[in-house]
Kinemage of the C-alpha trace (Angstrom):
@kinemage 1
@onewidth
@group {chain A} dominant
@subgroup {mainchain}
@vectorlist {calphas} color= white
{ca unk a 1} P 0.000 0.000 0.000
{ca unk a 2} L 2.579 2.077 1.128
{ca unk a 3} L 4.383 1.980 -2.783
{ca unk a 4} L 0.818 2.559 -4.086
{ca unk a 5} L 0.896 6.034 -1.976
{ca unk a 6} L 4.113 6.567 -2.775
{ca unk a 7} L 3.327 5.533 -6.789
{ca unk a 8} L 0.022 8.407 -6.441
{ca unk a 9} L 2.314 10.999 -4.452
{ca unk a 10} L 5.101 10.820 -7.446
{ca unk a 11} L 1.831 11.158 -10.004
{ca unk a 12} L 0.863 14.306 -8.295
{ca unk a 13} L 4.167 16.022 -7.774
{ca unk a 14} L 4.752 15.034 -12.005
{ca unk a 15} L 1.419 16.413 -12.512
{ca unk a 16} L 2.223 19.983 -10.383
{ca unk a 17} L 5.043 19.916 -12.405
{ca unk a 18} L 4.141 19.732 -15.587
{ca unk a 19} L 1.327 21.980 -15.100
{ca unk a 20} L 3.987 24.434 -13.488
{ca unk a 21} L 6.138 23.818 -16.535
{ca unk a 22} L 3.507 24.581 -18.723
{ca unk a 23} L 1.786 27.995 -17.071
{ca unk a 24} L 5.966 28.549 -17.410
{ca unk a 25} L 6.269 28.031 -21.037
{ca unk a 26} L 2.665 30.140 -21.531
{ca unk a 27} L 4.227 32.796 -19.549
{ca unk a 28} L 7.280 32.836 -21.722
{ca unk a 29} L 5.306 32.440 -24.773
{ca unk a 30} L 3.338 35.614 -24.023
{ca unk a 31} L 6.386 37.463 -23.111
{ca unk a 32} L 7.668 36.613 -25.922
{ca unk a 33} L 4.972 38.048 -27.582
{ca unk a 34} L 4.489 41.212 -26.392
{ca unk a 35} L 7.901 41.652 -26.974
{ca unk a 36} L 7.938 41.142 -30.727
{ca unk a 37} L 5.011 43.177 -30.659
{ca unk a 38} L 6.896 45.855 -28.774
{ca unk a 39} L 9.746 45.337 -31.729
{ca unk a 40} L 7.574 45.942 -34.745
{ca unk a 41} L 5.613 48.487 -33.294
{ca unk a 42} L 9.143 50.254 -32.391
{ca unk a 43} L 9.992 49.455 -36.369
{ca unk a 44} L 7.454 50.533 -37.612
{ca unk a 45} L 6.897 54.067 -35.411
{ca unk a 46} L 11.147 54.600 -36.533
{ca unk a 47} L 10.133 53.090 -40.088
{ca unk a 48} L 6.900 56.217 -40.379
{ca unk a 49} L 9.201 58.780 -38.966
{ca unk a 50} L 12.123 57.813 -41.881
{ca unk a 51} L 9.253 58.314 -43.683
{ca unk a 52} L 8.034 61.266 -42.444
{ca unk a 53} L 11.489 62.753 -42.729
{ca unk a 54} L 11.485 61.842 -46.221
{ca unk a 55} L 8.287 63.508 -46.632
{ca unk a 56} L 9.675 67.182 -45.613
{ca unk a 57} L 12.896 67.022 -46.970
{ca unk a 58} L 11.365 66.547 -50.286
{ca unk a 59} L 8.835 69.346 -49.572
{ca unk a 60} L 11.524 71.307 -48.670
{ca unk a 61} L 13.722 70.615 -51.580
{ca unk a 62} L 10.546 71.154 -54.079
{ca unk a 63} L 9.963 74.816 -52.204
{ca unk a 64} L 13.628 75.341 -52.683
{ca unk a 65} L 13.462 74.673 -56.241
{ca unk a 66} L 10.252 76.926 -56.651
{ca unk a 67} L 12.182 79.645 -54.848
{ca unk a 68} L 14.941 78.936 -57.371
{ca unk a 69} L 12.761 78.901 -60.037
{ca unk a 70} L 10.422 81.895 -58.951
{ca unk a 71} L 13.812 83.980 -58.666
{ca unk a 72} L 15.277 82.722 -62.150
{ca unk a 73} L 12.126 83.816 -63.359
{ca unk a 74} L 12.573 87.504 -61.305
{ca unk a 75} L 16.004 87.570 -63.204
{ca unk a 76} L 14.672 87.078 -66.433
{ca unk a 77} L 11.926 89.566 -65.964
{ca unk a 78} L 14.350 92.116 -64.439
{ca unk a 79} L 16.759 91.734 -67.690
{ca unk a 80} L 14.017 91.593 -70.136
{ca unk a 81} L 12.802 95.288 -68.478
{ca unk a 82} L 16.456 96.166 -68.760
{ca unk a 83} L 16.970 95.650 -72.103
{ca unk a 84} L 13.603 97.504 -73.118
{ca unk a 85} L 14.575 100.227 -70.955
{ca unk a 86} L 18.051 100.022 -73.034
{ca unk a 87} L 16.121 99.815 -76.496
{ca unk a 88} L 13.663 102.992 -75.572
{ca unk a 89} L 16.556 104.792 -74.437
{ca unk a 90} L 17.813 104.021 -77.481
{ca unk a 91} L 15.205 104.503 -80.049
{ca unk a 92} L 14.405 108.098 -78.092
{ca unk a 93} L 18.270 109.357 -78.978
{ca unk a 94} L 17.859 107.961 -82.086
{ca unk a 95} L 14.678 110.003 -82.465
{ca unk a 96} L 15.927 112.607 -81.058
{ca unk a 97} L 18.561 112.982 -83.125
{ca unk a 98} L 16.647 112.420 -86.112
{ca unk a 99} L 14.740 116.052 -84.758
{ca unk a 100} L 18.095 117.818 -84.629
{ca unk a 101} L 18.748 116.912 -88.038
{ca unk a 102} L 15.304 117.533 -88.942
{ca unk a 103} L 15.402 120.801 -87.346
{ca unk a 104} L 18.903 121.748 -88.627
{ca unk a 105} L 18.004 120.884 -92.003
{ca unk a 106} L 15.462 122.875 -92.316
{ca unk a 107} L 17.047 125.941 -90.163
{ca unk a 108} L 19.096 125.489 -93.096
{ca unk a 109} L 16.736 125.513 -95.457
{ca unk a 110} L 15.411 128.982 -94.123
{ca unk a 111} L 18.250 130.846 -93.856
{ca unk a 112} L 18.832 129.981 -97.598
{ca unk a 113} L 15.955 130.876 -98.603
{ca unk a 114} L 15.790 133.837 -96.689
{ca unk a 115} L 19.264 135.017 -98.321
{ca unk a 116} L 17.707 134.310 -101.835
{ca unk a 117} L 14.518 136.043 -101.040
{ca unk a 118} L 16.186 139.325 -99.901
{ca unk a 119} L 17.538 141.203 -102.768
{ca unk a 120} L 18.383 144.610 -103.194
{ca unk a 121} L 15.373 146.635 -104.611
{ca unk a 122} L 16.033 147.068 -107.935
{ca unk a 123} L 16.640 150.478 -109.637
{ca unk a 124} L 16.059 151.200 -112.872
């Protein structure tokens, strides 16, 4: 009787044991878990930040271009209002010089004629 109790006593202390090995490996199990959950959550928060970063320095870099762009642009402008400023200034002298001679020619003309038309009256 006495191996019979002993026989039932070692079938309870495997029994505790196994079913303390087993809430042990559950335990681990769900550690393990949460701690690959804790790793791709960590990815992927690290993985949308990368992205984020991405993100603005490609905004910034398109801005930066448009600035570029906008003040390539503001040269242009600013040396196409140059060179009509150059070209009026130009055509006005030329104009302007074109009155001189206009006006000197016909000064010119005036005093010639004004020599011809004055003659000495005539005495008979």
């Amino acid at each position: 009787m006495d191996r019979k109790l002993d026989i039932q006593y070692q079938r309870n202390i495997a029994e505790a044991l196994d079913n303390h090995m087993t809430a042990v490996q559950r335990d681990h199990e769900h550690r393990s878990q949460i701690e690959e959950r804790r790793i791709r959550n960590e990815a992927a928060i690290e993985e949308a930040r990368k992205e984020k970063a991405l993100q603005e320095e490609k905004l910034r870099q398109e801005k930066a271009s448009e600035g570029v762009k906008l003040e390539m642009v503001a040269k242009k402008r600013a040396e196409e209002a140059k060179l009509a400023a150059l070209e009026d200034e130009r055509r006005a002298a030329k104009e302007a010089a074109e009155r001189e001679a206009i006006e000197t020619s016909t000064r010119a003309a005036f005093e010639v004629a004004a020599k011809g038309s004055y003659r000495a009256p005539h005495r008979c």
